[in-house]
C-alpha positions as CSV (number, residue, x, y, z in Angstrom):
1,X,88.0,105.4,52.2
2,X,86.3,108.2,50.0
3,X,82.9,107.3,48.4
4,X,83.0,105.4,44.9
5,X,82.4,106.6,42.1
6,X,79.3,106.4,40.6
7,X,80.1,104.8,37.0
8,X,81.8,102.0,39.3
9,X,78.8,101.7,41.1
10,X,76.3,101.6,38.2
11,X,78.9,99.2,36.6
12,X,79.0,96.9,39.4
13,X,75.4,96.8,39.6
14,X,75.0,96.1,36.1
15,X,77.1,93.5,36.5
16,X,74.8,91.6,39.2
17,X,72.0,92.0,37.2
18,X,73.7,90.4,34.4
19,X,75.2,87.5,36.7
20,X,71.4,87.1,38.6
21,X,69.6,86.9,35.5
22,X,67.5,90.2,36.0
23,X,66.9,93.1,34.1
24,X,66.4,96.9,35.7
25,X,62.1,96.6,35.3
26,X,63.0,93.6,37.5
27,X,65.1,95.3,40.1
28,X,62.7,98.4,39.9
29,X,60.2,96.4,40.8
30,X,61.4,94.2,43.8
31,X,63.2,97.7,45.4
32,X,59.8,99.6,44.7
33,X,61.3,102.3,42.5
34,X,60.5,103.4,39.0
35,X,63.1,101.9,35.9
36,X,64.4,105.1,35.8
37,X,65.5,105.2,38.7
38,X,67.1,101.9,38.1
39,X,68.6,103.4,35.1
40,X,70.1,106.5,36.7
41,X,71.9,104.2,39.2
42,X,73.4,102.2,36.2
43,X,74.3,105.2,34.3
44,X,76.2,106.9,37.2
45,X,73.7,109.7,37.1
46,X,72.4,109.2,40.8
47,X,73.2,106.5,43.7
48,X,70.5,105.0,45.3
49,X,69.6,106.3,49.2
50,X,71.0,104.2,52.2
51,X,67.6,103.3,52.9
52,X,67.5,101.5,49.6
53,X,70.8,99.4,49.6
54,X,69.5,96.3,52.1
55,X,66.4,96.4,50.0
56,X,68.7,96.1,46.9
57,X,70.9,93.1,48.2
58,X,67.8,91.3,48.7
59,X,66.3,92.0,45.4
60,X,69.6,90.9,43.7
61,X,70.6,87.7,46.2
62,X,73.8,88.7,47.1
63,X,74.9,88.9,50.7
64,X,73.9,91.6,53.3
65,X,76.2,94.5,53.1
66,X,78.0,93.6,49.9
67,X,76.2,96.8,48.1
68,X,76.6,98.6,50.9
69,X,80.6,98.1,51.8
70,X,80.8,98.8,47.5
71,X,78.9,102.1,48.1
72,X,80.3,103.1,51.5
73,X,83.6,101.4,51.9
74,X,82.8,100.7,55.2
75,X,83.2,96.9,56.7
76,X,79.6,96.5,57.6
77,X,78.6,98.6,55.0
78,X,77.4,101.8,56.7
79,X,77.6,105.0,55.7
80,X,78.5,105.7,59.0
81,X,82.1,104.1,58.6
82,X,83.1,107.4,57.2
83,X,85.7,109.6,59.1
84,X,85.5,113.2,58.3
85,X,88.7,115.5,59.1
86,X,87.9,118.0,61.9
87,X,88.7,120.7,59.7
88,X,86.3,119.2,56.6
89,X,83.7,119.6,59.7
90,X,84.8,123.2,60.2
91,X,84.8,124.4,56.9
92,X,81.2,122.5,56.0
93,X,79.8,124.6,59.5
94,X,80.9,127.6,57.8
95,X,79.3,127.0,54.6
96,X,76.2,126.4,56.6
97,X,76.4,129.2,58.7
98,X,75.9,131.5,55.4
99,X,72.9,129.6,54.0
100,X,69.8,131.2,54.0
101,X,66.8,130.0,56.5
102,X,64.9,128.3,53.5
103,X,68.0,126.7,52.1
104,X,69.5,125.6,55.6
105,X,65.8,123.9,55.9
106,X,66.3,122.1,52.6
107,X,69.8,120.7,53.8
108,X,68.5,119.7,57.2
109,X,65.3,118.1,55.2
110,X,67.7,115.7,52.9
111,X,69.9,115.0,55.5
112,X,67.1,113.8,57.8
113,X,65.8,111.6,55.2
114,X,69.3,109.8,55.0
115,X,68.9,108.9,58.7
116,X,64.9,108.2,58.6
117,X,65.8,105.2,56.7
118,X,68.2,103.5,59.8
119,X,66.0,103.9,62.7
């Protein structure tokens, strides 16, 4: 299952905010991020990290892994669940193959930071 969409996301989460009783300076707070950031999730603009999703289902009371099987589609909510095509793999390698050292760096840089946040 492909990754939502982000206006789904940011409408679902403005949904539990509604439902919980909180507002986005609450959730910002809780979570540790700025309103904005809050914001930009609602709007669809930006999805929050993996790191940030148990922090979120806390924040908001719902269950472990709801936010994160919504985001993910995956049954214990991991980003991980994802299977991509050997050819999707292929085609990706050859992108990165014709990157240039400092952009190659900047890939491996936000990549790593997706996986900082499960160890």
């Amino acid at each position: 299952m492909p990754p939502i969409q982000r206006s789904r996301f940011g409408a679902h989460l403005e949904d539990l905010l509604v439902r919980h009783g909180l507002v986005q300076a609450d959730l910002a707070k809780r979570v540790g991020v700025s309103q904005q950031t809050v914001s930009k999730w609602i709007t669809g603009e930006t999805l929050p990290r993996p790191k940030l999703v148990p922090l979120l289902e806390e924040a908001i009371g719902v269950e472990p892994g709801e936010l994160g099987r919504f985001l993910y589609g995956g049954p214990n909510g991991s980003a991980r669940a994802f299977v991509v095509p050997k050819s999707d793999l292929a085609a990706l390698s050859r992108k990165l193959s014709r990157l240039e050292p400092a952009e190659l760096a900047r890939v491996e840089a936000y990549i790593d930071g997706l996986f900082d946040s499960r160890t």
